[in-house]
N, C-alpha and C positions, 0 to 999 in steps of 0.2 A: 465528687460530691460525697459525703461523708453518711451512715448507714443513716442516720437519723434525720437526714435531709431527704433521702429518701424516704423514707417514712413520713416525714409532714408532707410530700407531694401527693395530693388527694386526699390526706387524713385530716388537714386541719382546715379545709375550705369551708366546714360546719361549726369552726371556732368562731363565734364573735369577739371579733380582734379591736380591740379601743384605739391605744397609740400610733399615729402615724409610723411611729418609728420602727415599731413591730411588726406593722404592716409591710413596709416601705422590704424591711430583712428576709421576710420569707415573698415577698415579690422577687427578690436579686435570687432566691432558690428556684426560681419558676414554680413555687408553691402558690396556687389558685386561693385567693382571700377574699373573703365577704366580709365588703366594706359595711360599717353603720355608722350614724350621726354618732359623735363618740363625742362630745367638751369637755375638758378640762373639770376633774370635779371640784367642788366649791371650796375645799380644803387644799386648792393647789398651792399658795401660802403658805402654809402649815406646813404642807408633804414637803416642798423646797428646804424648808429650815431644820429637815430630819436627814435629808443626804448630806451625813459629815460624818468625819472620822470618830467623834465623841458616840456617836450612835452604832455603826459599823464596829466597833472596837467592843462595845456592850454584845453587839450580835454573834462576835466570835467565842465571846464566853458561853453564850446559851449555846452554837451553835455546836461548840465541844462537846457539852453537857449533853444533849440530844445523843449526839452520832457516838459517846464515849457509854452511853448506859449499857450495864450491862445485868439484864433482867432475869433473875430465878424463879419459878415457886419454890417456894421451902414449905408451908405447912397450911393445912385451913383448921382456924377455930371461931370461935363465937363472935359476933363481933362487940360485943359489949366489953369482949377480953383483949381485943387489939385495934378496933379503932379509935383512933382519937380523938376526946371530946362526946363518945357514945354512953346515953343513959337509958335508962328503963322506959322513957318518956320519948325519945327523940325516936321523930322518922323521918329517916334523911330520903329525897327523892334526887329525879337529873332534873339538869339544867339548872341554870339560872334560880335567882328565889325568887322565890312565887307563894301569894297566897292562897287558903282554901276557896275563898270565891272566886279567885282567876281559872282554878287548874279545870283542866280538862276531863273528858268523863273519863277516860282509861288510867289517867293518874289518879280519880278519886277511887276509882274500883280497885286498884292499886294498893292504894292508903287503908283502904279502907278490908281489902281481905290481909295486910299485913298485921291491921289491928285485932284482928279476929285470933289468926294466925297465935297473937302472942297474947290471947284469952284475954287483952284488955275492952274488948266489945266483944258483942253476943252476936249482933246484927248491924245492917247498915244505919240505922236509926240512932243506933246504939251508939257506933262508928261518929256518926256526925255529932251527938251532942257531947260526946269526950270531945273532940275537936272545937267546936263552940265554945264549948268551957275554959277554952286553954288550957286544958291536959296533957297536952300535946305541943311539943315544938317539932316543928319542921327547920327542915333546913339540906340544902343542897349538897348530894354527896360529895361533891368536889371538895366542898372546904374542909372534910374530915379525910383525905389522903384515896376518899372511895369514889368509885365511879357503876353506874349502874344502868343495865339498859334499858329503855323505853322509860316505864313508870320510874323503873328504879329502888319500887321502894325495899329500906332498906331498915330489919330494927334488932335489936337487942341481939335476939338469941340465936338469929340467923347465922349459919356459917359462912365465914367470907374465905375464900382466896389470901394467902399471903403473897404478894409479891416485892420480892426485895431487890433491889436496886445497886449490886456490889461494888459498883464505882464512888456512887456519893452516898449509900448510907442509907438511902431514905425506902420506905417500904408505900406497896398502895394496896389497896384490895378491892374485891366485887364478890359478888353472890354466888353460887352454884348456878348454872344456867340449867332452865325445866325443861328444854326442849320446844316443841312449836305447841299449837292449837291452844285450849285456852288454860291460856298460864298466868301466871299474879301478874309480869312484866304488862301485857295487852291488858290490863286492868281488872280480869276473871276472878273471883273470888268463893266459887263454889265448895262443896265440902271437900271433891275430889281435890281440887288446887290445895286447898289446906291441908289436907291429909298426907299429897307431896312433901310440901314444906316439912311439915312435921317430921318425915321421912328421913328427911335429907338432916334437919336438925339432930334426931336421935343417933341414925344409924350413918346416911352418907359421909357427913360431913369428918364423923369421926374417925370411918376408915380412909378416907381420902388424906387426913392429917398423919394418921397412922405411916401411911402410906410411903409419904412422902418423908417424913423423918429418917424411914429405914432406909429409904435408896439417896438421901441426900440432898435431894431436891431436883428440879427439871430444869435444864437451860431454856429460858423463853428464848431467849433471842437468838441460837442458833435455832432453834424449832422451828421457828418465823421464819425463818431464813431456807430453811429446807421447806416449809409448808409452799410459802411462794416460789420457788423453783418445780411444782410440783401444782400449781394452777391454782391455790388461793387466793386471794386479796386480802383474806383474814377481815371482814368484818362481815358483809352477807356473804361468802363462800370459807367452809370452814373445816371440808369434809378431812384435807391430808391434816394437816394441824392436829383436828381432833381426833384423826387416828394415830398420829405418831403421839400422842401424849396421853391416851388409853395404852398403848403400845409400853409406852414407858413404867406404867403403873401396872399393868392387867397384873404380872406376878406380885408384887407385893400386896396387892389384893388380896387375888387368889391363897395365898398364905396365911391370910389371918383365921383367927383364931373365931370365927364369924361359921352362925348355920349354914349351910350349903345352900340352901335357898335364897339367901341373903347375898349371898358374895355370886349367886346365880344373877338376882336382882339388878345389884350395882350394876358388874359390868354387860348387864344387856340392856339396861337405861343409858348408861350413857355409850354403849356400842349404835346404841338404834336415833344417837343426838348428834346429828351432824353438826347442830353448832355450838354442841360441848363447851368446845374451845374459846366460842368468842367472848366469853366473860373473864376467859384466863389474858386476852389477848387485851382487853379492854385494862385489864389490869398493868401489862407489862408498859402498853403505851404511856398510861396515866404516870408509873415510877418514872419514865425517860424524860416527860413532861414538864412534872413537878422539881425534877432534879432543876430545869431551866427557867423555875421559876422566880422571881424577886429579882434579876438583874436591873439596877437601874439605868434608863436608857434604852433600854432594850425592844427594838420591835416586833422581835419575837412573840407568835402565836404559840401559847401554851393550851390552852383547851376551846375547845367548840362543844359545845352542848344546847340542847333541844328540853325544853318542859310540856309541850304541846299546847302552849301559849305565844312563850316568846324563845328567839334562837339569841342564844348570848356568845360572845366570845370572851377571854381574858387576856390579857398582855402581858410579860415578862416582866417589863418597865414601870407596870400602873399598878402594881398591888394587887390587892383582891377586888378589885371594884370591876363589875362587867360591862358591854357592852351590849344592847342589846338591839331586837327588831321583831317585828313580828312572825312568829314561825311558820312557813311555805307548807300550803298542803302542796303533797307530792302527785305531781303527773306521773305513773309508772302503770305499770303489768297489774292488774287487776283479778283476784280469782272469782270467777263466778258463783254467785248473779250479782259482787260487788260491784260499784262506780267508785269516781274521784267525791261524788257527793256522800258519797259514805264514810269520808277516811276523815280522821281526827288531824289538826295539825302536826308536823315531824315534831317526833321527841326522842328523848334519850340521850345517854354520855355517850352512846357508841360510835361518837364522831369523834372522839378521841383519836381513834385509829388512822384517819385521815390526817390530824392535827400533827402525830409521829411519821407522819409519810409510808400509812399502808392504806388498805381499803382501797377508797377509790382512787386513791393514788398511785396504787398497784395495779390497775385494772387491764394492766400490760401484759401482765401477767395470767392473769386468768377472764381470757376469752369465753369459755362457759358463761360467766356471770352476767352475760347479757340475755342468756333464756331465762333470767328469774328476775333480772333489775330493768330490759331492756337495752333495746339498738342494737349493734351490730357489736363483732369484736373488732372492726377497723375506731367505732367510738370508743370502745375500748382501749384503744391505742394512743388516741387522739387526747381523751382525757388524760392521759399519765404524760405525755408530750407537753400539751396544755401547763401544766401543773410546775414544769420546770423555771417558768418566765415567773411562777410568784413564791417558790422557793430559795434559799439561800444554798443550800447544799443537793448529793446525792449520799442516803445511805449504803455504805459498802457492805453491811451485814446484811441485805436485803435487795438481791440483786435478781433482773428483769432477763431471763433468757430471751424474748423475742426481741430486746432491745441490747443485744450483744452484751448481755448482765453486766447490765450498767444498774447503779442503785437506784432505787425511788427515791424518787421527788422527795424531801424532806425539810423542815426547817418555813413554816410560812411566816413571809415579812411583810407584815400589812401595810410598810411602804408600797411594797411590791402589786398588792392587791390594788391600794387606791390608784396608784401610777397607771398599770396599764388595763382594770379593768374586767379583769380575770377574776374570777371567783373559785373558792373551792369547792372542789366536785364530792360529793359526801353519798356512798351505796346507802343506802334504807331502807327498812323493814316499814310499811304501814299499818297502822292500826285503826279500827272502827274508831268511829267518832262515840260510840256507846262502850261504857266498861261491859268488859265480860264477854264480848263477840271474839275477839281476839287478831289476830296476823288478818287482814284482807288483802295485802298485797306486799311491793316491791317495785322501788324505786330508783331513779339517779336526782339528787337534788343536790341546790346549790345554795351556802352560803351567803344571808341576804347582806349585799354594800354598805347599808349604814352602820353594820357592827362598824365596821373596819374605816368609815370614815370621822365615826366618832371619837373611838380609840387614836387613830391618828391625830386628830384635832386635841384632842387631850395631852398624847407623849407633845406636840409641839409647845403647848402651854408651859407646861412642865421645862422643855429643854429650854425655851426663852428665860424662867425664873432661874434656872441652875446657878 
């Protein structure tokens, strides 16, 4: 019996398993399964007339594109100066688009101390009727090449992240990450928050760019690559990651031409941010993404993202148009005296991560991450196991020592998803349902079915016209 048959014996008897046939496979391992009423979903129709080689032949091109990326930072500047389609006016936030009456309270608190932030409101009041007025476009980071966590929001003068992409060309970015408590992502918008930002605009932003110019830039994706050999998942666990990539930087830091108290500052802010990294990591995923974006035909999952309204997904094959459903408040680890009646629906791009086959997809990897997301490290196992029935490949730059480093799971085919039922498993951060509380927990959630069976009803529309 082969190492990973041993390993589903006992670990996947907590997987709710759809397909008889799935079932039927890990019975023949003496692997213990918990049966449920499973039918056929209503799109079985649909899903039939997407298993062909015109679709599978689309899925080889994303699925090169994926496994071929090869992700740098090279530099952070403004984003007004490199993101694309960014004005004076735009605040791009995650997830899906959404209007100001839909959004959530941590993405107005969000929006609203980003407007502050860049002096075009004084106050929240202020904040809302620039907003009313149409002063203000929104629009989701995703369609400007950005990705952002939680709230996300994201505007002008902000320093982003460069990350570039040196297989296909294409570049993505994200924000400086502020570290935990209450930070503009959890919707916080106090003067302390602002005076951060500010921070990071004048002084961080620009030695980090500095920085990076003079050493050449940082390989993401061997970094990943060592962070997860070393007990990451890279989305809520982030500590090796973002010490190998202060690691990489501390001297050129330490070098510049900066007060000593300054270059004191930096790197003992982000020495004391364990999750540093996850906005550089949310970056890399997003270029690997994007590279596999526009394939026609293609059943390829390119992004998952959360607004704390609705969870949308996007498809390869469908353009830019999303799929959406209503966002899961998260059942997870709670810090006290929080509840689940306290927490805002999931949000944020940082499902990204999962989308390229890390996070909870990794979660093989790092067994720790069950003291802050919950369950055991055998679910731990279980989920990265799980993960391979609705993926099309395994990553070999990101490979699982307790699974005989074999890659993660990577590449999801919403074939895959509707056929057997599986969902993806996404680590999460929660936030209050009120801006300005910030982080109350940590979670495991899953990707709600009707993204992924609308999306599939759509590519089948589409492949009947061809």
């Amino acid at each position: 019996m082969s190492s990973e048959a041993e390993l589903l014996r006992g670990l996947l008897g907590a997987v709710v398993v759809g397909p008889e046939l799935f079932a039927s496979a890990l019975g023949a391992q003496g692997v213990p399964v918990r049966r449920v009423d499973w039918q056929p979903p209503s799109a079985a129709s649909d899903l039939g007339s997407l298993w062909c080689e015109a679709v599978d032949a689309a899925n080889r091109v994303t699925l090169d594109r994926i496994l071929g990326a090869h992700q740098v930072l090279i530099d952070v500047r403004p984003a007004i100066e490199v993101v694309p389609g960014m004005t004076r006016e735009t605040v791009l936030h995650a997830g899906p688009p959404i209007a100001w009456e839909r959004m959530s309270g941590p993405m107005r608190g969000g929006i609203v101390g980003a407007l502050i932030y860049e002096g075009l409101a004084a106050s929240w009041q202020d904040a809302e009727r620039l907003v009313t007025s149409g002063a203000v476009r929104f629009d989701p980071c995703h369609h400007h090449g950005t990705v952002g966590p939680m709230a996300g929001a994201t505007t002008a003068s902000m320093p982003v992240l460069v990350v570039e992409n040196r297989t296909a060309g294409n570049r993505a970015y994200s924000t400086i990450n502020e570290g935990l408590g209450k930070v503009l992502r959890y919707g916080a918008n106090s003067p302390d928050v602002i005076e951060r930002l500010r921070w990071f605009r004048d002084v961080v932003g620009p030695a980090l760019g500095e920085a990076l110019r003079r050493t050449g830039g940082v390989d993401l994706r061997a970094l990943i690559g060592q962070a997860v050999q070393m007990g990451d998942e890279c989305h809520n666990r982030n500590r090796a990651a973002s010490a190998l990539v202060i690691k990489a930087l501390a001297p050129a830091l330490a070098g510049q031409d900066l007060p000593a108290a300054e270059r004191h500052r930096i790197l003992a802010f982000a020495g004391g941010n364990e999750h540093f990294f996850l906005n550089l990591g949310m970056a890399a995923c997003k270029a690997a993404c994007d590279a596999a974006h526009g394939v026609p035909r293609s059943s390829l999952v390119t992004a998952m993202a959360r607004n704390g309204t609705d969870f949308g997904i996007r498809v390869s094959g469908l353009g830019e148009r999303w799929f959406t459903a209503p966002a899961p408040v998260v059942n997870g680890l709670y810090f006290p005296p929080y509840t689940i009646k306290d927490a805002a629906p999931d949000l944020g791009d940082s499902a990204i991560t999962e989308t390229a086959g890390v996070g909870g997809f990794a979660m093989a990897a790092a067994p720790a991450i069950v003291k802050f997301v919950g369950g055991t490290p055998q679910d731990a196992l279980a989920n990265t196991l799980a993960m391979t029935h609705i993926t099309l490949a395994r990553n070999g730059a990101f490979t699982l020592p307790p699974l005989d480093f074999a890659g993660t799971p990577a590449c999801i085919d919403a074939r895959r998803v509707l056929d057997t039922g599986i969902l993806p498993v996404i680590n999460t951060g929660i936030a209050h349902k009120e801006p300005g509380v910030g982080q109350i927990g940590a979670g495991v959630t899953r990707a709600p079915l009707a993204c992924f069976t609308g999306a599939v009803m759509e590519l089948a529309t589409w492949q009947k016209t061809a």
